[in-house]
MARDORO-841912 format. One record per residue: residue number from 1; x, y, z of N, C-alpha, C, CB in turn. Coordinates in steps of 0.05 Angstrom, whole numbers, plus 32768, in hexadecimal, padded with zeros to 4 digits. Glycine has a CB too. Layout:
% MARDORO-841912
ATOM   pos     nX     nY     nZ    caX    caY    caZ     cX     cY     cZ    cbX    cbY    cbZ
ATOM   NUM      X      Y      Z      X      Y      Z      X      Y      Z      X      Y      Z
...
***
This chain:
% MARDORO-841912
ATOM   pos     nX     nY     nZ    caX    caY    caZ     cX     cY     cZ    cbX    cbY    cbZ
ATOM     1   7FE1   7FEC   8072   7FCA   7FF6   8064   7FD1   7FFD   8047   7FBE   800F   8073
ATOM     2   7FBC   7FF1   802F   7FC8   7FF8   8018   7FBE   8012   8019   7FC2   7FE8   8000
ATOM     3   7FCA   801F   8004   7FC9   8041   7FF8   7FCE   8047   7FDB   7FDF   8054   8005
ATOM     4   7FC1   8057   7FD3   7FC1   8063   7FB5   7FBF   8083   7FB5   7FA6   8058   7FA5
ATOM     5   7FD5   808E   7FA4   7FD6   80A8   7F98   7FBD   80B2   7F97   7FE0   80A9   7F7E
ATOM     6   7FB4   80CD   7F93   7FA0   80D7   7F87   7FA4   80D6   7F68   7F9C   80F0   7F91
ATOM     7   7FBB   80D9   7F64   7FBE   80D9   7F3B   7FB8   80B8   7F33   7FEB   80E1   7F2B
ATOM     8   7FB9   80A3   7F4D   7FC0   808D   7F3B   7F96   808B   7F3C   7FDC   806D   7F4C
ATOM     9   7F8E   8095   7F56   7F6F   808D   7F5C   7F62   809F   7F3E   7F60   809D   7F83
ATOM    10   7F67   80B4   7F37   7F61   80C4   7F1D   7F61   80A5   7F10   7F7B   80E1   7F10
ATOM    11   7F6D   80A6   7F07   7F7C   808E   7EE9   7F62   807D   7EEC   7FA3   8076   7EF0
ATOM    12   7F5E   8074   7F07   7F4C   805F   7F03   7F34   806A   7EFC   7F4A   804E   7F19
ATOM    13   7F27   8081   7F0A   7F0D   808A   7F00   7F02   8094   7EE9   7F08   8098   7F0C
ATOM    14   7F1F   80A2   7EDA   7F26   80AA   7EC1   7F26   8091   7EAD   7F40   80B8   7EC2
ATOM    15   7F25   8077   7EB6   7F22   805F   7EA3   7F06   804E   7EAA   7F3E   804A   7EA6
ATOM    16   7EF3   8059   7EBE   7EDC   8054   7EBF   7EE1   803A   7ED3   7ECE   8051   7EA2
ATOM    17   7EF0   8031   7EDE   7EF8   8017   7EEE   7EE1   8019   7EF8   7F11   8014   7F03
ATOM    18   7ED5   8001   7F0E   7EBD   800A   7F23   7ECB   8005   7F35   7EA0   7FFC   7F25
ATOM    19   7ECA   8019   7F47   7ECB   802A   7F5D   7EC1   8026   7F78   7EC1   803C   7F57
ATOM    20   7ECD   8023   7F90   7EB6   802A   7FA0   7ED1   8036   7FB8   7E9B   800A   7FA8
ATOM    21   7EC7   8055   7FBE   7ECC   806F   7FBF   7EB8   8075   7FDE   7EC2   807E   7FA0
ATOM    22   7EC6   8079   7FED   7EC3   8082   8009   7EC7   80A0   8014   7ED5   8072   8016
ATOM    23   7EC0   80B4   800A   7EC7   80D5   801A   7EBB   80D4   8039   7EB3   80F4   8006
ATOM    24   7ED8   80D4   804C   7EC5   80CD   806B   7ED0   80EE   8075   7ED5   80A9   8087
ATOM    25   7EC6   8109   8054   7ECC   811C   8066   7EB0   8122   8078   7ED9   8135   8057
ATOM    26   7EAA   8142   8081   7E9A   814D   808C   7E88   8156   8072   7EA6   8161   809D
ATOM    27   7E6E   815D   807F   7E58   815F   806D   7E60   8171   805C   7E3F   8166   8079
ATOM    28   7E69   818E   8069   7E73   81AE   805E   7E95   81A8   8048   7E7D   81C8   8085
ATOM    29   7E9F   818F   8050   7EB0   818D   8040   7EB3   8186   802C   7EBB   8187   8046
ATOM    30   7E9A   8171   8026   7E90   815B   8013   7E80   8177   7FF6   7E70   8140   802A
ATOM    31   7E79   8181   800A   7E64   8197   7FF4   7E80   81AB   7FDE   7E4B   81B8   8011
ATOM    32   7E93   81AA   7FEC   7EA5   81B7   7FDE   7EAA   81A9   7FBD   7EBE   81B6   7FF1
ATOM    33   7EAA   8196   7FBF   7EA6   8178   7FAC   7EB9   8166   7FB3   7EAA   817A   7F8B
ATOM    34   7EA7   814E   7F9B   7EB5   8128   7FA8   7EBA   811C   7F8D   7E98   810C   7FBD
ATOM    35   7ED0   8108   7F96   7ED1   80FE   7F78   7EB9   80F2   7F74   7EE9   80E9   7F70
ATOM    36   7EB4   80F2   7F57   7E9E   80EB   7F4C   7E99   80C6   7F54   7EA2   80F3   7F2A
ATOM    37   7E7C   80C4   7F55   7E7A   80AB   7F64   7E7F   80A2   7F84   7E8A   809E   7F57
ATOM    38   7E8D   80B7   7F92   7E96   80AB   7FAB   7E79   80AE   7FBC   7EB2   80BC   7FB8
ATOM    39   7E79   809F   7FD0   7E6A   809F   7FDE   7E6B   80A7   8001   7E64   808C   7FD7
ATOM    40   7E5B   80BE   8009   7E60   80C8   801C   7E5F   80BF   803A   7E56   80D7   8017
ATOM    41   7E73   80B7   804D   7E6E   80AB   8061   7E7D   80B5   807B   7E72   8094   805A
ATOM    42   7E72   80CB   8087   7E89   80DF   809B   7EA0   80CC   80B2   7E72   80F7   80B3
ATOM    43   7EAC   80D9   80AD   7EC3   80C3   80C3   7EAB   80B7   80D3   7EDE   80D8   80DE
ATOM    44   7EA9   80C7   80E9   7E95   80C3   8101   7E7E   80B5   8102   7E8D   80D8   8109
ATOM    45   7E7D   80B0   80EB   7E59   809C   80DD   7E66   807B   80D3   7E45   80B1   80B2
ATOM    46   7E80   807B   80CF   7E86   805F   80BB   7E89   8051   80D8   7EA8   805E   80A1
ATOM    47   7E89   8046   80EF   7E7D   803B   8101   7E5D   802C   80FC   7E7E   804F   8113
ATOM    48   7E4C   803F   80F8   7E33   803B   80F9   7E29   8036   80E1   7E27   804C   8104
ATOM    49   7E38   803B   80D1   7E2F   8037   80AF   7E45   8021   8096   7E31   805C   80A2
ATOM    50   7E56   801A   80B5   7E62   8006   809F   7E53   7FEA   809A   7E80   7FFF   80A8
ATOM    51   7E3D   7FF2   80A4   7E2B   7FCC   809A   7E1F   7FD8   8080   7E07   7FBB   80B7
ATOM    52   7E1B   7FF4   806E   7E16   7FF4   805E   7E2D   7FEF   8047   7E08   8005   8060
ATOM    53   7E42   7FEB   8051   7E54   7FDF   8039   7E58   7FBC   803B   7E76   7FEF   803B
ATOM    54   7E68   7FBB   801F   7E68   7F99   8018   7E82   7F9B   801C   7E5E   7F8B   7FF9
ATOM    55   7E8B   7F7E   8031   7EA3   7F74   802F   7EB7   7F62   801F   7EA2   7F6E   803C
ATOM    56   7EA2   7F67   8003   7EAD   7F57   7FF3   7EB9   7F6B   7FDC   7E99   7F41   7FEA
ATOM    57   7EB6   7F86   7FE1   7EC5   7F9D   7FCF   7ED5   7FA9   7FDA   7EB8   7FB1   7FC4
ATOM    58   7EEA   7FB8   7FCC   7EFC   7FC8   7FD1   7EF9   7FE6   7FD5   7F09   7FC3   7FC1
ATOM    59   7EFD   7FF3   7FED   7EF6   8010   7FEE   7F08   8027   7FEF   7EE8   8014   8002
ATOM    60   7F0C   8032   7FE0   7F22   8048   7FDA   7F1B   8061   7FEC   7F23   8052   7FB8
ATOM    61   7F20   806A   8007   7F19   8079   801B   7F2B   8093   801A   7F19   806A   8035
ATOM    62   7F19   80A6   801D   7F21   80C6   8013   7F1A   80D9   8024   7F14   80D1   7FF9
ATOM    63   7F2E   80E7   802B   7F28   8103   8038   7F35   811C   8031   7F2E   8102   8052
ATOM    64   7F40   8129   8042   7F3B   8147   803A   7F64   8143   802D   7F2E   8166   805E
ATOM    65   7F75   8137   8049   7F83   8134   8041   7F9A   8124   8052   7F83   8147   8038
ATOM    66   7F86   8109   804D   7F8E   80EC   8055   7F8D   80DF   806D   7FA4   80E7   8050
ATOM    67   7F90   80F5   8081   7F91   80F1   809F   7F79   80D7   80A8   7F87   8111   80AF
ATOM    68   7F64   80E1   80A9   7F45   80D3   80A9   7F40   80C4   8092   7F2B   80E8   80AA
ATOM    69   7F44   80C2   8080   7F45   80A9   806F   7F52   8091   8079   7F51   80AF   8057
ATOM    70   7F6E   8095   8082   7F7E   8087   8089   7F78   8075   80A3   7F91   8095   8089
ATOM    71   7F63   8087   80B4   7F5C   807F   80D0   7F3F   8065   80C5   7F50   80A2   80E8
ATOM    72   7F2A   8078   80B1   7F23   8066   80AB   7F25   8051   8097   7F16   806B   80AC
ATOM    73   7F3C   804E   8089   7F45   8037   807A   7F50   8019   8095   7F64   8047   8063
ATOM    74   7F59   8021   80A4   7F63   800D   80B6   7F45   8004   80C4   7F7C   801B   80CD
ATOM    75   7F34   8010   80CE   7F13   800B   80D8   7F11   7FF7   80C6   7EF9   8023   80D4
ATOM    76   7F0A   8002   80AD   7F00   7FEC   809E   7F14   7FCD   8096   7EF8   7FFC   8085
ATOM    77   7F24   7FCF   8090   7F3E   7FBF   809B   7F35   7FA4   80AE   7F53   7FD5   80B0
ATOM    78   7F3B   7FBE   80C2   7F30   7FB2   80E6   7F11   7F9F   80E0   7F24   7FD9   8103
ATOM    79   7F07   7FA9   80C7   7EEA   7F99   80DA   7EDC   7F88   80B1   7EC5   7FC4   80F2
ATOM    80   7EFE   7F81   80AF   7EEF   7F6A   8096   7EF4   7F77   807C   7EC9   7F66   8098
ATOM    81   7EEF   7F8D   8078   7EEF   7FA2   805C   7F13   7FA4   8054   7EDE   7FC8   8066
ATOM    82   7F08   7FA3   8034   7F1D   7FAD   8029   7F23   7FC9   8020   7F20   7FA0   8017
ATOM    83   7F37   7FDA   8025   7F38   7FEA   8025   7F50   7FF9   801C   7F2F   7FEB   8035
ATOM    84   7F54   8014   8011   7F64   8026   800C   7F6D   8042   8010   7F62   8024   8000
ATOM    85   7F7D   8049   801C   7F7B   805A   8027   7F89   8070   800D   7F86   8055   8043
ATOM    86   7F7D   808B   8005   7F85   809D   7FEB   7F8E   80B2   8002   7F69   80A8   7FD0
ATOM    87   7FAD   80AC   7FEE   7FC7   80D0   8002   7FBF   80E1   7FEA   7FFE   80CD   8005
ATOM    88   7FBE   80F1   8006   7FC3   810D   7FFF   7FA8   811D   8006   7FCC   8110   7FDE
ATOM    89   7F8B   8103   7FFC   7F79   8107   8000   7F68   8125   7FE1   7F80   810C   8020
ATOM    90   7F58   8131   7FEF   7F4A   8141   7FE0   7F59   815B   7FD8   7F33   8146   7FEE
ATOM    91   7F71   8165   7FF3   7F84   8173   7FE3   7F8C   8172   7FCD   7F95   8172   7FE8
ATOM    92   7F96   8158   7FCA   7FA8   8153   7FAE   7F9A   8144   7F92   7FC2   813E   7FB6
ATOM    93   7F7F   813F   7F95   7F6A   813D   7F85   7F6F   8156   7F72   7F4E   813D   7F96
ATOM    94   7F70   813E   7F52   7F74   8150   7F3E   7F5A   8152   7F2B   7F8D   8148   7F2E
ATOM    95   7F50   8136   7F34   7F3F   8135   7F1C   7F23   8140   7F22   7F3D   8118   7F10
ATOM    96   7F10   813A   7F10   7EF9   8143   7F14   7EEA   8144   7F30   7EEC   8135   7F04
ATOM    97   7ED8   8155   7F32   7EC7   8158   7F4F   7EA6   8158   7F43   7ED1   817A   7F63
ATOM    98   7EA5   8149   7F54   7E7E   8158   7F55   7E74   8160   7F6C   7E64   8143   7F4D
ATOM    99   7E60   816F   7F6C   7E58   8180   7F86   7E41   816F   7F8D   7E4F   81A1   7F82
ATOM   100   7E37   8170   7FA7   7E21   8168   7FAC   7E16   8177   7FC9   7E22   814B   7FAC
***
């Protein structure tokens, strides 16, 4: 499974790259804040909601602090998607947050 830093995932958002950003935390965890742009998809839902992603992009998958990212970076893996799994997760998130 590939993997990326949280400092190196900064760098990219900090240079405006496009993105496509997976938080598979919990609803109450998400509200705490997300990197900007990510899009919210709870572990327990990317089963039923992975036909709303494209298998022709890359997804940089985030959690609180990597565990469940990691579980769902291999899912998606498993079923066609490209994917990445970010250590350390939202712990070690330096850069910006937005709330929602």
């Amino acid at each position: 499974m590939k993997s990326i830093s949280t400092d190196e995932l900064n760098q990219k958002v900090d240079a405006g790259d496009e993105l496509h950003i997976i938080d598979v935390r919990e609803k109450d965890e998400v509200a705490a804040g997300m990197i900007p742009g990510a899009r919210h998809i709870p572990l327990g839902e990317l089963p039923e909601r992975a036909e709303e992603l494209d298998s022709s992009k890359q997804y940089y998958v985030v959690c609180q602090a990597g565990g469940r990212s990691a579980k769902a970076a291999e899912y998606l893996e498993s079923n066609g998607f490209h994917s990445v799994n970010v250590d350390g997760g939202m712990s070690s998130w330096r850069g910006v947050t937005v709330y929602g």
